[in-house]
C-alpha positions in Angstrom: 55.2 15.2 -12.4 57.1 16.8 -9.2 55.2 19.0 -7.1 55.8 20.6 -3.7 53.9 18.2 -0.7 51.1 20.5 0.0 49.0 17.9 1.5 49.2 15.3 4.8 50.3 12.0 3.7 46.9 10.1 3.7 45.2 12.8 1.5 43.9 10.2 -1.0 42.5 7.7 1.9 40.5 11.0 3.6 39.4 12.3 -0.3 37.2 9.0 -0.3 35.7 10.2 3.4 35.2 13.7 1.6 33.6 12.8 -1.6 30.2 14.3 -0.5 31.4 17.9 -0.2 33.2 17.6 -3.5 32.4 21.1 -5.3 33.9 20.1 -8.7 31.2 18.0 -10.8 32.9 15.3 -12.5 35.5 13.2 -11.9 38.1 15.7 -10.2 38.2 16.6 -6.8 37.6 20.1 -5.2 37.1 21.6 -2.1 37.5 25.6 -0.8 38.3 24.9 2.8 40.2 20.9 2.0 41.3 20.1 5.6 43.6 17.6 3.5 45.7 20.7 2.7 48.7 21.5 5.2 49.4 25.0 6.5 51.9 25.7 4.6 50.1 23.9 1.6 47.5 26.7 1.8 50.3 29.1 1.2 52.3 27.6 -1.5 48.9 26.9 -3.7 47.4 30.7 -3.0 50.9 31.5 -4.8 51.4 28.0 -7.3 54.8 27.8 -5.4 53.7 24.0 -5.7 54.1 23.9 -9.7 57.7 25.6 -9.9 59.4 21.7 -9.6 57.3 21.5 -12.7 60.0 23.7 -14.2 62.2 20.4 -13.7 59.6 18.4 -16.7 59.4 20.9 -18.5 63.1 21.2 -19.1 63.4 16.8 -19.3 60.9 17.3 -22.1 58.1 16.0 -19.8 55.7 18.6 -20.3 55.0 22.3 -21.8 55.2 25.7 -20.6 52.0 25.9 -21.9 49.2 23.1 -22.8 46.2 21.0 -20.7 47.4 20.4 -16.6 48.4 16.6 -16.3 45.3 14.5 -15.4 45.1 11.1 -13.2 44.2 8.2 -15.4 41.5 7.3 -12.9 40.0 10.9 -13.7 40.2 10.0 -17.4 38.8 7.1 -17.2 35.5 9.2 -16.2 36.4 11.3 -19.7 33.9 11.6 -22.5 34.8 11.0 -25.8 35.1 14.1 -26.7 37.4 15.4 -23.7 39.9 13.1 -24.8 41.2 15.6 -27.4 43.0 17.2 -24.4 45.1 14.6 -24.2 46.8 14.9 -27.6 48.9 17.2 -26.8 51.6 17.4 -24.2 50.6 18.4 -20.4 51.2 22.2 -19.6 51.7 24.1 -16.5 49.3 27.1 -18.0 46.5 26.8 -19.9 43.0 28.6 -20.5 41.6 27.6 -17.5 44.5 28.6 -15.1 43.6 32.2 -16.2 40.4 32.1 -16.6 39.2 31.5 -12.9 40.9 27.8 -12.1 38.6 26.3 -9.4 35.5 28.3 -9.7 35.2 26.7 -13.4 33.1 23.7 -13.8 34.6 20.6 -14.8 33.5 20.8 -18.4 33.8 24.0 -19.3 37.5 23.8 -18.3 37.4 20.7 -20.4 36.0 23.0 -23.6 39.5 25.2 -22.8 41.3 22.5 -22.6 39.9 21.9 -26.4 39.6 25.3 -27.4 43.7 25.6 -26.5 44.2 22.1 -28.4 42.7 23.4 -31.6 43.5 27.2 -31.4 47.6 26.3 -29.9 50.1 28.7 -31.6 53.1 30.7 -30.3 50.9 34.1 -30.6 48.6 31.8 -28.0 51.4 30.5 -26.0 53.2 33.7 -25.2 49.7 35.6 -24.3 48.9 32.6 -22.1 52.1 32.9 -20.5 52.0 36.5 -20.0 48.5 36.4 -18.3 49.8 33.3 -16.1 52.2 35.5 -14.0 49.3 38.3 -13.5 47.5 35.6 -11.4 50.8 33.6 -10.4 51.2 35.6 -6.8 48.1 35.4 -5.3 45.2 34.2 -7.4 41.9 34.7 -5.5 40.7 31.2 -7.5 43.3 28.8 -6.8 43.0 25.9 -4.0 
């Protein structure tokens, strides 16, 4: 998955330092002020510049313009059985949850999008998904 840098090169070493201000319960990793986050990080995730090289999967058949974000497999390892159902479809750069309030969701509940959109996926869905993604693409108060 290509992504703009947006954080300092030992980001992962200093996430196991941080794991006690984590703010997202389960087994991904949030934080409203990361100091892992570089400058002009910051600015390129208030505006998801960092997911246009996503473009570049999308078009190599890698992922979807619209469907579940990509997770670690050391965060789905930590997956119930039920969240798994994400997974059956191919990664997206949009989905329920990036419109529906990104970071200030809880871990399951963005899971249960990540379902609803697996069961409910159809072009109709796809489009409006896409349409409300650019509304918060410049700028989204919820993304970190």
């Amino acid at each position: 998955m290509y992504k703009f840098r947006s954080m300092v090169v030992n980001a992962e070493e200093l996430k196991d330092k941080l794991s006690a201000k984590n703010e997202m319960n389960g087994p991904m990793f949030k934080m409203k002020e990361d100091p892992r986050i570089t400058k002009v990080g910051r600015f390129i995730r208030k505006t998801s510049i960092d997911e246009l090289p996503q473009l570049v999967n999308v078009l190599k058949g890698e992922m979807s313009l619209v469907g579940p974000r990509p997770s670690l497999p050391k965060e789905v390892a930590k997956f119930e059985d039920w969240m798994m159902e994400r997974l059956t479809v191919k990664p997206g750069l949009t989905c329920y949850w990036q419109v529906s309030g990104r970071s200030d969701i809880g871990f399951e509940d963005w899971m249960r999008l990540d379902v609803k959109y697996v069961r409910e996926r159809n072009t109709l869905v796809d489009i409006k998904l896409v349409l409300k993604t650019f509304g918060v693409f410049f700028g989204d108060e919820h993304a970190r």
